[in-house]
C-alpha positions in Angstrom: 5.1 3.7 48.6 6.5 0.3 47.1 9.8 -1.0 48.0 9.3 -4.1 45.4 7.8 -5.5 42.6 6.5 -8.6 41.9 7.7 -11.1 38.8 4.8 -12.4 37.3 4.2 -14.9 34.2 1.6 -14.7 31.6 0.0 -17.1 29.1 1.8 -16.8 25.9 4.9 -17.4 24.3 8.7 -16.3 24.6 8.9 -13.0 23.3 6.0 -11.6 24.7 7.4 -12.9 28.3 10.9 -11.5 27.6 9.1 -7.9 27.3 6.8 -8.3 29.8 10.0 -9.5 32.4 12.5 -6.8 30.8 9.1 -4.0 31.9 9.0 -5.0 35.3 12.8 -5.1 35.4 13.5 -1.6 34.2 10.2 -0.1 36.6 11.9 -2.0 39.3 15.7 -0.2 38.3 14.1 3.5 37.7 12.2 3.0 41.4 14.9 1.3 43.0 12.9 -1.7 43.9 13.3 -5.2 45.2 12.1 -7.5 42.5 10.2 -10.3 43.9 10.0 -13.8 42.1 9.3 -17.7 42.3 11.4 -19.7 40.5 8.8 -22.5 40.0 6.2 -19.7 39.0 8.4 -17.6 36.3 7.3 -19.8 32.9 10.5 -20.3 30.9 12.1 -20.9 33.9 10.9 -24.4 33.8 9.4 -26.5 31.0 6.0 -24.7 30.3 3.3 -25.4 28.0 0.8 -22.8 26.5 -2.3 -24.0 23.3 -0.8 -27.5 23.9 2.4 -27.0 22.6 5.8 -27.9 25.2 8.3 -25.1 25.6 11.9 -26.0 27.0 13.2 -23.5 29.7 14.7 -20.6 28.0 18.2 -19.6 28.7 17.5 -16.1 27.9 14.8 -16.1 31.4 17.7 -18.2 33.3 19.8 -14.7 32.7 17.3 -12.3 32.9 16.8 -14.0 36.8 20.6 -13.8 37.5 20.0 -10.2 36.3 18.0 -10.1 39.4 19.6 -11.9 42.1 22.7 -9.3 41.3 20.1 -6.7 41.9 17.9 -7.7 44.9 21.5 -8.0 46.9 21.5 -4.2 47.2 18.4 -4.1 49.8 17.8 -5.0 52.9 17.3 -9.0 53.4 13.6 -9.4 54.6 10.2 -11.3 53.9 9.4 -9.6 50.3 7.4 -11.8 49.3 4.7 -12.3 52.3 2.7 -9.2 50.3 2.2 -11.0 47.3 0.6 -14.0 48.4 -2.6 -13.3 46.7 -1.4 -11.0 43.9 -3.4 -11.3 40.4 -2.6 -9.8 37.6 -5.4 -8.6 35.6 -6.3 -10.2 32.1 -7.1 -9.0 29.0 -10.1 -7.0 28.6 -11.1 -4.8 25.1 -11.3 -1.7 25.6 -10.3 -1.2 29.0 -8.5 1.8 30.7 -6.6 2.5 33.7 -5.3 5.8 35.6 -1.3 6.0 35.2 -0.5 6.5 38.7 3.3 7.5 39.1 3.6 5.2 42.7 2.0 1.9 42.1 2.3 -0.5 39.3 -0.7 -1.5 38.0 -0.5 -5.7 37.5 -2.0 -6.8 33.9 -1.1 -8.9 31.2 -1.7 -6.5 28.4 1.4 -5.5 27.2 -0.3 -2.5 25.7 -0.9 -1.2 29.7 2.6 -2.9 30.7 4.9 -0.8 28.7 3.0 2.1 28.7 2.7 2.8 32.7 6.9 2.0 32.1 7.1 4.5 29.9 5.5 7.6 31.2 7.5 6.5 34.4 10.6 6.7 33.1 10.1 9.7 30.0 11.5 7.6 27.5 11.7 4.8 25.3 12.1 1.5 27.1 14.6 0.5 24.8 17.2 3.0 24.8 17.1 3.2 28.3 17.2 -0.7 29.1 20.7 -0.3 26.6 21.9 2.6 28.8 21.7 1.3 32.3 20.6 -2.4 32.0 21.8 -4.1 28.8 25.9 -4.5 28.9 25.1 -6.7 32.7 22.3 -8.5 30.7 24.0 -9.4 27.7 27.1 -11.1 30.0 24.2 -13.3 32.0 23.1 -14.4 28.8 26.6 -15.6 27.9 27.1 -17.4 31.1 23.8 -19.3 30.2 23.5 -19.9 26.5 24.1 -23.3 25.3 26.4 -24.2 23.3 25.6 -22.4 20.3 27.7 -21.3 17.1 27.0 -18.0 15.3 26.7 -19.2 11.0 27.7 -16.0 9.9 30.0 -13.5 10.5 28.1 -11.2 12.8 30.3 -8.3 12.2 29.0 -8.6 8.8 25.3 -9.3 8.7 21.6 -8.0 8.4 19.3 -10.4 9.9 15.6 -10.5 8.7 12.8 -11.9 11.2 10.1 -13.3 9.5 6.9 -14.1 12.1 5.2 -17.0 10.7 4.5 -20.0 12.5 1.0 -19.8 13.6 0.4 -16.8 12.1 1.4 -17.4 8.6 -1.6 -17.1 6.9 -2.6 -13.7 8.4 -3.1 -11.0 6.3 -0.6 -8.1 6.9 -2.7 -5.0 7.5 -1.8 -1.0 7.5 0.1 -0.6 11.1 -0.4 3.2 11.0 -4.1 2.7 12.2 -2.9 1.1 15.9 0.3 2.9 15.6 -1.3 6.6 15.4 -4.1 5.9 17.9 -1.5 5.0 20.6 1.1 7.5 19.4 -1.6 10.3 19.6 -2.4 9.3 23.1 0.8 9.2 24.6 2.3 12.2 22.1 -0.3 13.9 24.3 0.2 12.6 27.9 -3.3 11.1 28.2 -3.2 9.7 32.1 -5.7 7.0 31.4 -3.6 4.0 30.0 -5.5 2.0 26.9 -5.1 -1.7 26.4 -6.4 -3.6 23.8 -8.8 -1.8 21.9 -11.8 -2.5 19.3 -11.4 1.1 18.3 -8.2 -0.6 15.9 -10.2 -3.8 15.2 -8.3 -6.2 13.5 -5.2 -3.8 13.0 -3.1 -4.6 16.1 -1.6 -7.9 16.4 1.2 -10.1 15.0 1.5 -11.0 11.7 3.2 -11.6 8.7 4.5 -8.8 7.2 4.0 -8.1 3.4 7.1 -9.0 1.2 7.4 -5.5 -0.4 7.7 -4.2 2.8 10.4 -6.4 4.0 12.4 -5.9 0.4 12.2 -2.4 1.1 14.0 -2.5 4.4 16.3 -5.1 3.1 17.4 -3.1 0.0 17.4 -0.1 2.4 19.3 -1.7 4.7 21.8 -3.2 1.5 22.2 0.0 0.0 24.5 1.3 3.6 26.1 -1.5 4.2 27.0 -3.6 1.2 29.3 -6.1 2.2 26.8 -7.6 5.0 24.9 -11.0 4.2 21.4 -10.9 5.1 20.2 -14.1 6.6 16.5 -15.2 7.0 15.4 -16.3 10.6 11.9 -17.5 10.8 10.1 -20.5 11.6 10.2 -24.1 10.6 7.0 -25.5 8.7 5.7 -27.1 5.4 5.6 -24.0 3.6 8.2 -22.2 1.6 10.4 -18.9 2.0 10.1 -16.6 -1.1 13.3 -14.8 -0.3 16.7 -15.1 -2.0 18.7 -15.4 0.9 20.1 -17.9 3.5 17.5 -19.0 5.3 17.5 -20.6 9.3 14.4 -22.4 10.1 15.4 -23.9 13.8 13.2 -25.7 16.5 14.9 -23.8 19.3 13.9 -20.5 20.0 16.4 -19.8 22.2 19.0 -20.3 19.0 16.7 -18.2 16.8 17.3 -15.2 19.6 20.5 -16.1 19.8 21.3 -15.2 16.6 19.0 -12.0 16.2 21.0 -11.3 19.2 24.1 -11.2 17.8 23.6 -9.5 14.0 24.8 -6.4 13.4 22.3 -5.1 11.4 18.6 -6.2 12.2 14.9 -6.3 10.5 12.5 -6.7 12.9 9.1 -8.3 12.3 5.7 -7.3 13.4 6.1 -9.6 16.7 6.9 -9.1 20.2 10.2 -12.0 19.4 12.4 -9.6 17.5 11.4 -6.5 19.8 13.1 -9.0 22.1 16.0 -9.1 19.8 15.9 -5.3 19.7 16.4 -4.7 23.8 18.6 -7.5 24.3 20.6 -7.6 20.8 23.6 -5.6 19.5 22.7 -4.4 16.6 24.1 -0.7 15.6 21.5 -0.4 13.6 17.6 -1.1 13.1 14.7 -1.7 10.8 11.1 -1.7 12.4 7.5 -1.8 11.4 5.9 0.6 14.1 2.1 -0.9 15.2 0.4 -0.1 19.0 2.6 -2.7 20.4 6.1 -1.5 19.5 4.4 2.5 20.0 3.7 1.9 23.6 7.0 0.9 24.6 7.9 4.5 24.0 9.4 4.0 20.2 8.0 6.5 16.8 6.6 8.9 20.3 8.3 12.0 21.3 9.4 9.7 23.8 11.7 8.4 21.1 15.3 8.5 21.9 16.1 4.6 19.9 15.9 6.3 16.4 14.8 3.1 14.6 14.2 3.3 11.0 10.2 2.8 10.7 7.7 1.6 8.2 3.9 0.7 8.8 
């Protein structure tokens, strides 16, 4: 049996890290173990770079790792971290599968396989039960660490809209029901032998831009029950325009941008592992989200389901 759980990085950027950290974190809290970590190894802890681009250290990962200290003072004070000396976690490979086995993590950086071993470990969405047991000690880390940032709005009174662009701008937005079904079908019905990324979805099963109708339609969903809230536009800077007739923050600092998705009271989520972030960590009473085989395997649009989003493909 494991009595810990090793803290690994991954190459991408922030909001994929965030989930894959918050995974391990909740495994670790269900199976009472000992979370084991290197500060010089956990990216975001330090500066980190990833496709030539310089990240700062995140304040976000600072608290998540004072999260953990708090936690690893419960057991006993030995040489955890001996046994991982030559861990390696796997990468991605299409189309590969591995047996859930209730007693023994399984180490890979597909997010896909991450969230899903979670979930059938714990029988429920990862989100509702990070905010039930995890998320009020969390949330007062990440107020110890945040810089010295100013909410713009009054966050009692807001909807906040992700937009993923960026890199990814000129991606076409594509129908998430096709990845969104295939993994709902497969956990809906227990299967033991955990997917990862799949060519059975093709091209149907990554981030991108969402398509505007779609967002409107949340927004004016969103507008119609709570009608004094401002929406405000968080997305990306960059040489391109934002065809939306709201207040728009284009920041350099991701931390800020999470910051503020953070603290809304009514959030949009986008088709990106950054606002999912937002979702686990943030306050919001209420949520719009596009459901594709990301967001699925972490339990949410499942029978597994106990966040009770509002959804669209």
């Amino acid at each position: 049996m494991q009595d810990s759980i090793y803290l690994y990085s991954r190459g991408d950027r922030l909001g994929s890290h965030i989930i894959q950290y918050l995974s391990i974190i909740i495994y670790a809290f269900y199976n009472n173990l000992y979370i084991v970590y290197e500060p010089e190894k956990v990216n975001y802890n330090n500066e980190y770079e990833y496709e030539n681009v310089k990240y700062n250290k995140s304040c976000i990962v600072k608290a998540i790792l004072k999260w953990i200290d708090n936690h690893n003072k419960k057991f006993p004070n030995k040489n955890y971290l001996e046994q991982y000396k030559n861990i390696h976690a796997m990468e991605y490979l299409l189309d590969f599968e591995t047996k859930f086995d209730p007693n023994s993590y399984f180490y890979s950086c597909d997010l896909l396989i991450i969230t899903t071993q979670v979930l059938y470990n714990i029988h429920t969405d990862l989100i509702s039960y990070f905010k039930k047991y995890i998320c009020k000690d969390m949330r007062k880390y990440i107020r110890q660490c945040i810089d010295d940032f100013v909410l713009p709005y009054n966050p009692e009174k807001s909807i906040l809209v992700h937009l993923r662009l960026g890199d990814v701008k000129d991606r076409e937005d594509y129908d998430g029901s096709i990845c969104g079904n295939h993994y709902k079908h497969r956990i809906d019905n227990d299967y033991q032998s955990i997917q990862g990324i799949t060519l059975a979805v093709g091209y149907s099963n990554r981030q991108t831009p969402l398509a505007k109708h779609k967002v409107e339609l949340a927004i004016h969903q969103a507008k119609q029950k709570y009608p004094e809230h401002e929406v405000i536009i968080v997305t990306a800077p960059g040489d391109y325009e934002i065809d939306y007739p709201y207040r728009c923050i284009r920041s350099n600092d991701e931390n800020y941008d999470m910051f503020l998705l953070c603290n809304a009271d009514v959030l949009i989520l986008s088709r990106s592992t950054f606002s999912l972030s937002a979702a686990f960590l943030g306050s919001a009473r209420e949520v719009w989200s596009p459901l594709w085989g990301h967001f699925i395997c972490t339990g949410i649009g499942t029978k597994y389901d106990n966040s009770k989003f509002n959804y669209f493909f």
